[in-house]
N, C-alpha and C positions, 0 to 999 in steps of 0.2 A: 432566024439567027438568034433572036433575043430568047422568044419562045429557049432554046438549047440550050442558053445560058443560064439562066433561074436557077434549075437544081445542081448547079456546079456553084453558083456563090449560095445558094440555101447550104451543100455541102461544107462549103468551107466557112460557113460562119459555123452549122453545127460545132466542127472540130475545133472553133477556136473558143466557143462558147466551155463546151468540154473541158480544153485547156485552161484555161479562168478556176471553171469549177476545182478541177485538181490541185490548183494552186492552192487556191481560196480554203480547201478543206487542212491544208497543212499537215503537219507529223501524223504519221499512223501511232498506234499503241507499241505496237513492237519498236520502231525507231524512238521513240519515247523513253520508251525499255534499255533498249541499248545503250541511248546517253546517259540515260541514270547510274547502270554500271560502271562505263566508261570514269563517267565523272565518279564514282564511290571507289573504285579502284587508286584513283591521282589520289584523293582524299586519305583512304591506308597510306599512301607511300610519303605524303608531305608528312603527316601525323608520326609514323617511325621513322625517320628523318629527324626531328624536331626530340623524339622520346632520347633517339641516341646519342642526341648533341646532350642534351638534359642530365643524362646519365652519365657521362664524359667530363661533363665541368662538372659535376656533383662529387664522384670517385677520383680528380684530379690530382688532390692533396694527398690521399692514401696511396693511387697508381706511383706516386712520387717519394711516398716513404716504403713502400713494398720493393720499388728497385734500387732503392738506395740500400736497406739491408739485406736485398739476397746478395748485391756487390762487396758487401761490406765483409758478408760471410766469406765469398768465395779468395777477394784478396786477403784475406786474413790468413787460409790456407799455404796460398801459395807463400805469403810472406813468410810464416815458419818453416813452410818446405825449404825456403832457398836460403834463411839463415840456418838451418841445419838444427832448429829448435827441434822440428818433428821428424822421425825415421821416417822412410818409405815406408815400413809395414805396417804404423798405424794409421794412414791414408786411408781407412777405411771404416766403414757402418763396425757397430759392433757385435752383431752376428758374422762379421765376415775377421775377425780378429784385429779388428778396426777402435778406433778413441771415437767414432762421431756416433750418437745417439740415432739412432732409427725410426723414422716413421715423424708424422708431425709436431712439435717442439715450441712453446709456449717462447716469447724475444726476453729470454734474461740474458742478463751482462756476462761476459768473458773470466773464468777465473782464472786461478794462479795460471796455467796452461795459456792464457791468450788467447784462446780461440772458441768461439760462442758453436753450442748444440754440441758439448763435452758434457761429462756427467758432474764435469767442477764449475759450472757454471754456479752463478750467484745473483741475490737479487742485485737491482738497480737502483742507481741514483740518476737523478735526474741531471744530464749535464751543462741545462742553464745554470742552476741556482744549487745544485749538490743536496739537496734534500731527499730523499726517501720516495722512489717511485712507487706509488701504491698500486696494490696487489702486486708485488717484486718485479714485474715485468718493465722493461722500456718505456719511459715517457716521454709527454713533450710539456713544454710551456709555451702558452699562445696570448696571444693579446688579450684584455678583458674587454667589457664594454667600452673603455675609453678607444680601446682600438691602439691602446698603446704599450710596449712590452717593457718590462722589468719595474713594473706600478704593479702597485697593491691589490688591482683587483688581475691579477692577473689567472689563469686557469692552468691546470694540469690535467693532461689530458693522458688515461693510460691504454697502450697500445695493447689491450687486450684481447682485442677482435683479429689478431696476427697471428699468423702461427707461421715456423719455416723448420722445412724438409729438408734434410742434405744427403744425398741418394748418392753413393759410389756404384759402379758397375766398372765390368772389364772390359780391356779393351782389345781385338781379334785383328789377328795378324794375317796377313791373305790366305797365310794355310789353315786358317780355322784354328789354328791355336793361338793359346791367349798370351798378349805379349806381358810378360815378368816385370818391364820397365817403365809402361805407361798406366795410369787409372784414369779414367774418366770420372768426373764429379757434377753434379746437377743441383743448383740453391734453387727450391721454389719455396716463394714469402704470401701465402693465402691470405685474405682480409675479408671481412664482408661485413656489413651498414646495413642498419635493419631497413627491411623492406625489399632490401637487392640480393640479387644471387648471388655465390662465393665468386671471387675474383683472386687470381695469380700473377706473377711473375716470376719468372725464369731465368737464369743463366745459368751458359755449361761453359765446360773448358775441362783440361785436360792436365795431369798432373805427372810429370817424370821421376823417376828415380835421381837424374843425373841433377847437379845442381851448377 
């Protein structure tokens, strides 16, 4: 009886010995391999995470003046549309027999006409302190070092890195024909900060004949 037994516990120490060793020898190369990946992959996504937050509060200040003037463009429209300043048929680029200027357009001020991205546009003053925006276009006035505004060391800053587009298009009526009565209008306000790529904003709306 005992004699039988021997190579059944020599056996099963063998395989427990085995077991030990495969423990003891730990990660292969390849499983090594894979967590390195694994782990370099989390590592890209927390890093572009972290780039996009960066980039976000960085273009904060400008995201925040770029839709304030394509707004400013667009109500400025409709407000001469519906005081009956502007006809319906100059609601338009001026390749299409239109008053607005075509294609990208440096932020000068409104002239006699009231409505900016016309060919009477004119330079600008500054509308904190009424001074003379340099290079004609849109300024601001910002805090200086004190961090505090309307003090002498204060800064002006000119929105030169702006440009805005005022794109009219028609508008198609279920049968494919273009409706007479309505125009479509599109303000985009580009900027870009060195070092970053061009950056837009948008608004559309839709302009009637009827007032």
């Amino acid at each position: 009886m005992g004699a039988t037994m021997m190579p059944q516990r020599q056996v099963g120490y063998r395989r427990s010995q085995a077991a030990r060793q495969r423990r003891q020898e730990g990660f292969t190369l390849l499983e090594t391999m894979i967590a390195m990946v694994v782990m370099a992959i989390g590592l890209l996504a927390m890093v572009a995470s972290f780039a996009t937050a960066i980039r976000a509060t960085a273009s904060a200040e400008e995201d925040l003046v770029a839709r304030h003037k394509a707004l400013d463009a667009l109500e400025s429209i409709y407000t001469a549309r519906n005081s009956q300043q502007l006809p319906f048929s100059s609601i338009n680029n001026v390749s299409s027999g239109g008053i607005f200027l075509s294609g990208a357009q440096p932020l000068l001020c409104a002239g006699p006409d009231g409505l900016v991205g016309t060919a009477d546009d004119v330079s600008c003053n500054s509308v904190d302190n009424g001074t003379a925006c340099p290079q004609q276009v849109e300024c601001q006035v910002l805090p200086g070092p004190d961090g505090i505004l309307g003090t002498a060391d204060d800064v002006t800053v000119s929105l030169t890195n702006f440009t805005r587009t005022i794109t009219f298009s028609p508008v198609l009526l279920s049968t494919g024909v273009v409706n007479a009565d309505l125009i479509a209008v599109t303000v985009t306000v580009t900027y870009q900060k060195p070092g970053w790529p061009l950056s837009n904003y948008s608004v559309s709306g839709l302009v009637s004949s009827y007032y």
